[in-house]
C-alpha positions in Angstrom: -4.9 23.8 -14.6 -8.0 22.0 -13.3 -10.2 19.8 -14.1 -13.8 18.8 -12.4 -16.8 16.3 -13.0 -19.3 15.5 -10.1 -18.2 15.5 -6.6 -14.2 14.5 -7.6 -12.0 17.3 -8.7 -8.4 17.9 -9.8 -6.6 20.8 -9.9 -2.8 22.4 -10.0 -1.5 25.5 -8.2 2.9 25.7 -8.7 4.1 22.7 -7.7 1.3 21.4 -6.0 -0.8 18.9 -7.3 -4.6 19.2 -5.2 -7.3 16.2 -5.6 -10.9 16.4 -3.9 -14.1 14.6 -2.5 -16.4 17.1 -1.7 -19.3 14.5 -0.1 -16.5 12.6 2.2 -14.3 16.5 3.0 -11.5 15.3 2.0 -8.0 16.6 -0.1 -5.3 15.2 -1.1 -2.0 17.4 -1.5 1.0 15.9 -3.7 4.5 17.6 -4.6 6.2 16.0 -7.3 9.1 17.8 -7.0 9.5 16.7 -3.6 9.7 13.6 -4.0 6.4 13.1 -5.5 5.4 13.2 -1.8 1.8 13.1 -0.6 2.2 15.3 2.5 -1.7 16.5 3.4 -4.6 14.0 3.2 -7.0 16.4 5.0 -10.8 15.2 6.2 -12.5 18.1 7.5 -9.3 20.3 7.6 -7.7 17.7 10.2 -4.4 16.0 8.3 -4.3 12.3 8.7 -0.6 12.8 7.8 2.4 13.7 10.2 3.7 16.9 8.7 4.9 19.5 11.2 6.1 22.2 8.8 4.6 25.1 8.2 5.0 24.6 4.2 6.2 22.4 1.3 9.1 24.6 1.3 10.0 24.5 4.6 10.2 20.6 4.2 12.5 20.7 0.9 14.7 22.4 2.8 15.2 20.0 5.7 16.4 17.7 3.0 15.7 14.2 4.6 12.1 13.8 3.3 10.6 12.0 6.4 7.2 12.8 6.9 3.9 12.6 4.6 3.7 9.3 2.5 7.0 9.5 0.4 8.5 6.7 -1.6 11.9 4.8 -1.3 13.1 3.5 -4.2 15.3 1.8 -5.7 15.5 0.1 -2.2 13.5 0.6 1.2 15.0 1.2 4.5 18.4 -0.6 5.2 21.0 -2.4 3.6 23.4 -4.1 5.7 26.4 -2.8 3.8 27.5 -0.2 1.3 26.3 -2.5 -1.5 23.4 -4.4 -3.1 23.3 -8.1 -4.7 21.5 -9.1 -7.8 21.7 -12.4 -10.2 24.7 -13.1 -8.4 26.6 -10.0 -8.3 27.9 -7.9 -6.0 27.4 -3.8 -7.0 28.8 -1.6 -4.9 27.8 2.0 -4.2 30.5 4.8 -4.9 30.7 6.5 -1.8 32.2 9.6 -3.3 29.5 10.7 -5.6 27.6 11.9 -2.2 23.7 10.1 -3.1 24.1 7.3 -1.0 25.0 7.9 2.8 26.3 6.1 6.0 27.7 2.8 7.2 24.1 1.2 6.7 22.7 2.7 3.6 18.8 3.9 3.9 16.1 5.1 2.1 17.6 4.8 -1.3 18.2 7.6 -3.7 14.7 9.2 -4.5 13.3 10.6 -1.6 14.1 14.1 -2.3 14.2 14.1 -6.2 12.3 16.9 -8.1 12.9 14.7 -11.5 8.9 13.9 -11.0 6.3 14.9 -13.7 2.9 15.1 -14.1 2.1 13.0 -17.3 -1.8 13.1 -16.5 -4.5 14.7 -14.0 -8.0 14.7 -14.1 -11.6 14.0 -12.4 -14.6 12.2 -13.5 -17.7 10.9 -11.8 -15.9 8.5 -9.7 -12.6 9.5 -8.9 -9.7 12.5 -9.5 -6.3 11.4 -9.9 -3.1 12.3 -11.0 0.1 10.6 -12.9 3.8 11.5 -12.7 6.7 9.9 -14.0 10.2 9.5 -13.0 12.9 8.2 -15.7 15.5 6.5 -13.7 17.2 5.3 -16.6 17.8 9.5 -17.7 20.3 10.1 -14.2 24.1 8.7 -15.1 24.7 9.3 -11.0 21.7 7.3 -10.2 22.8 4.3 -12.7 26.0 4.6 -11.0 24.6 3.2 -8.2 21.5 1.5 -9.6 22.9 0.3 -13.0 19.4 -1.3 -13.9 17.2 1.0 -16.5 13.9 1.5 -15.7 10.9 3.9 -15.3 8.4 4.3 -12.6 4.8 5.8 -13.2 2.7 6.7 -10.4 -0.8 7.6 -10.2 -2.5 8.7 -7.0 -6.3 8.0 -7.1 -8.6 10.0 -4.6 -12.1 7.9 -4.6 -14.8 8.6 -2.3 -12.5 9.4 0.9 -9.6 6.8 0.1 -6.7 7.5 -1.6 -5.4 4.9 -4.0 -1.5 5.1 -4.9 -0.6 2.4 -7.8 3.0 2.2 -8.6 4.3 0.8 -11.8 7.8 -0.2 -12.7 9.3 -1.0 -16.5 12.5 -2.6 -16.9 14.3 -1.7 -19.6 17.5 -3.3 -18.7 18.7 -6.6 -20.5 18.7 -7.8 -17.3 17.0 -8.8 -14.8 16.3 -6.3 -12.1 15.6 -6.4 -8.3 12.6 -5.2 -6.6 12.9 -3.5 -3.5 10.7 -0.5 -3.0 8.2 0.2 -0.2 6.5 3.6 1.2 6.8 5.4 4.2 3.4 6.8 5.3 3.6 8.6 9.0 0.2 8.8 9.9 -1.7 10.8 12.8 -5.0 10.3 14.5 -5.2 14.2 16.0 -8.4 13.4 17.8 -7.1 10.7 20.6 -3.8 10.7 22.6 -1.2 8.3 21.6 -1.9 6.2 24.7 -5.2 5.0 22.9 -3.9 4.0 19.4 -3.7 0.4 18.8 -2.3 -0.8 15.6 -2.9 -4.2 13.5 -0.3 -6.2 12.8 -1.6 -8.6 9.8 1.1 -10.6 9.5 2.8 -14.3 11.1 6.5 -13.5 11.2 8.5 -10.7 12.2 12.2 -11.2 11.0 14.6 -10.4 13.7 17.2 -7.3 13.5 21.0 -7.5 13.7 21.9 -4.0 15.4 22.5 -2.7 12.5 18.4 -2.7 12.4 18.6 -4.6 9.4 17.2 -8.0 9.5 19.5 -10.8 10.1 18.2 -13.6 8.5 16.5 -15.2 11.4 12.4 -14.9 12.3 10.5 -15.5 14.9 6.1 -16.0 15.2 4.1 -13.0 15.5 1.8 -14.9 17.5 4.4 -15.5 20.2 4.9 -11.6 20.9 1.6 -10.5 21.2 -1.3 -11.3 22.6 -2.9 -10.1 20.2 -1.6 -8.9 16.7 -5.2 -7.6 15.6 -4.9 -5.1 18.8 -1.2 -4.2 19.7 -1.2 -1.4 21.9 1.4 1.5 20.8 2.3 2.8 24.3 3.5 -1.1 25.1 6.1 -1.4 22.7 8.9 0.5 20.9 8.3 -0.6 17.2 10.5 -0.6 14.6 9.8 -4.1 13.0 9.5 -6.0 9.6 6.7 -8.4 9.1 6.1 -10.8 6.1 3.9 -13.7 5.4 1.0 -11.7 5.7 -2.4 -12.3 6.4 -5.0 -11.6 3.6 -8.2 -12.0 2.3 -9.7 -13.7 -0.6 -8.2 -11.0 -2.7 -5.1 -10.9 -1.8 -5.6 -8.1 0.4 -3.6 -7.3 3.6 -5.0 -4.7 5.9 -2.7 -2.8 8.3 -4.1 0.0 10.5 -4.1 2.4 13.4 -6.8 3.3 15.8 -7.7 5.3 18.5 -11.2 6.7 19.7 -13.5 6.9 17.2 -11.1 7.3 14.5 -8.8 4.9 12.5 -6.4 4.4 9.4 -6.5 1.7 7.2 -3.6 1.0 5.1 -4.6 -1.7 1.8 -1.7 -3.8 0.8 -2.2 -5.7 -2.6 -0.3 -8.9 -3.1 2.8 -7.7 -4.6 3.1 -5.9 -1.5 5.2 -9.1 0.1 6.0 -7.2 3.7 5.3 -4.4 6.0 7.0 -2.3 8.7 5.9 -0.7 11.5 7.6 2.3 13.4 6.2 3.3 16.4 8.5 4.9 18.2 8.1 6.1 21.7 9.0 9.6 22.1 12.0 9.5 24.0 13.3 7.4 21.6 12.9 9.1 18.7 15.9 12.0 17.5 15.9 15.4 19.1 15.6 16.8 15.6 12.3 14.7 14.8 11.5 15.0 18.1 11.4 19.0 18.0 9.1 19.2 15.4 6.2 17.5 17.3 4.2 14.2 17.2 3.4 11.8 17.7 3.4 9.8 14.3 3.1 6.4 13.7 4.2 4.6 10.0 2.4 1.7 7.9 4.9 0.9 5.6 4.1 -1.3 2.6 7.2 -2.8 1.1 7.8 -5.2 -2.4 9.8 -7.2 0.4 11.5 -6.7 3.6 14.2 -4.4 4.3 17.9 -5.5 3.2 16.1 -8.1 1.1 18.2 -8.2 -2.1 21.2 -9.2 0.4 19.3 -11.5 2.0 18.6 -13.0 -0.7 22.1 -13.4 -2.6 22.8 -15.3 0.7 20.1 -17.6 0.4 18.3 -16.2 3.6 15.1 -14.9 1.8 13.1 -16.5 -1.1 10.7 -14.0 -2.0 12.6 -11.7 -3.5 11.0 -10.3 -6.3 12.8 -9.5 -10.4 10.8 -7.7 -13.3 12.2 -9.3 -16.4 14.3 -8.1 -18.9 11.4 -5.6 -20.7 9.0 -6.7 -18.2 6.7 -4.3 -15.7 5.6 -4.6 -12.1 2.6 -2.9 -10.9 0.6 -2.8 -7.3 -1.8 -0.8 -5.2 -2.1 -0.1 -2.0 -4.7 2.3 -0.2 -5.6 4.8 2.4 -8.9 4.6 4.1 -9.4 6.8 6.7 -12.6 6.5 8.7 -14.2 8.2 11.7 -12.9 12.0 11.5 
């Protein structure tokens, strides 16, 4: 299954899903039944991407799916209890049906799914892409937990060098429904040492963490813990944080990134994209089993709003929270530019 135009091409090998640029070197590897997981964006046979296994099938079998871009849906990193709140209800998960884990529940339900399929791939003169689906609405274990019907398409667009990943979400539900997905891209610069990378922080408040790591409810200035967001060094700080209010251009456009030597990462956030995290871990700190497969890694996480948001919300902490209406749809970008490799 392939198709090619130009300098873009598309093609399909088993469950593997391959886009490329031939003038800029680079590929693009996605799994949809992983996850729908990007986990190679290669430039000259260098991955941009932290992904220390030696094959897609070595990482379904770890079964956390950490590592590549993948997507957390239908919530992003923590909750502060074993429940969620939406127009004014409390839902809460059933602990027994084994999809939803832990004191503080993380990463929602999809990140390992292989429900995922291609609807659409194909290349032309100016880009190669491909489209899966996932039909949340189809899983009676998921709506257990989730009870809001919906669909999510996804199409991940390789265009000279960046990759484009648009996500777009249909309610189907006679309800309003909650919106609080994000992405969890780990990202590598393999020709510097960490101690180089710098990261940009483009945002003006950081909400502070309960221990729980969830955020509180309380925020502080980013302005008044760095001396400068634009140039945070990695090998300063443990970072684990959650940003909002973010700084953007006349677009709309935020632009979070990495950098060391003469290579960097920027990571496009379009404005639907209402917060970011960014875990950069020293690596003592991170878990012996993460730690054993190598690094170092650090993650630009885009995010329809910031972590434990739908509770924060209920409690009249957080006003941004976003709904789709009843038969409504949501839809944002955000984008991958790698440069210097």
């Amino acid at each position: 299954m392939a198709a090619t135009e130009a300098q873009h091409s598309a093609s399909r090998a088993g469950d593997i899903v391959h886009l490329e640029h031939g003038p800029s070197r680079t590929s693009v590897s996605i799994c949809p039944s992983a996850g729908n997981v990007v986990f190679e964006m290669r430039i000259d046979g260098h991955n941009v991407l932290w992904f220390p296994f030696d094959s897609i099938e070595e990482f379904k079998a770890t079964g956390h799916g950490r590592a590549g871009i993948p997507f957390l849906g239908p919530w992003a990193n923590r909750l502060d209890e074993q429940a969620f709140y939406a127009n004014g209800r409390r839902f809460a998960f059933d602990m027994t049906v084994g999809n939803v884990r832990g004191e503080i529940p993380i990463h929602g339900l999809l990140m390992e799914t292989d429900r995922w399929r291609v609807l659409d791939m194909n290349a032309d003169d100016s880009s190669a892409w491909v489209t899966c689906r996932l039909e949340f609405y189809r899983e009676p274990l998921w709506m257990k937990q989730f009870p809001f019907a919906h669909s999510i398409d996804m199409t991940h667009r390789l265009q000279n060098g960046a990759l484009a990943i648009t996500t777009t979400i249909e309610n189907m539900s006679a309800e309003p429904m909650p919106l609080s997905i994000g992405f969890h891209p780990y990202f590598q610069l393999p020709g510097s040492d960490r101690s180089e990378w710098v990261v940009t922080v483009p945002a003006q408040r950081r909400w502070r963490l309960a221990a729980t790591k969830a955020p509180n409810g309380e925020t502080e200035a980013v302005k008044d813990l760095f001396a400068d967001p634009a140039a945070v060094r990695v090998a300063d700080y443990t970072l684990d944080d959650v940003y909002d209010d973010l700084v953007r251009d006349g677009t709309g456009t935020a632009v979070m990134s990495v950098r060391g030597g003469q290579q960097r990462i920027d990571v496009e956030v379009g404005p639907n994209y209402r917060s970011i995290v960014v875990f950069a871990p020293q690596p003592a700190a991170l878990r012996t089993a993460v730690a054993a497969r190598g690094g170092p890694f650090v993650c630009l996480e885009p995010m329809a709003g910031i972590s434990n948001s739908m509770n924060l919300a209920h409690r009249g902490l957080y006003p941004d929270l976003q709904y789709i209406p009843p038969g409504g749809t949501w839809q944002e970008t955000f984008r991958v530019r790698p440069r210097g490799f």
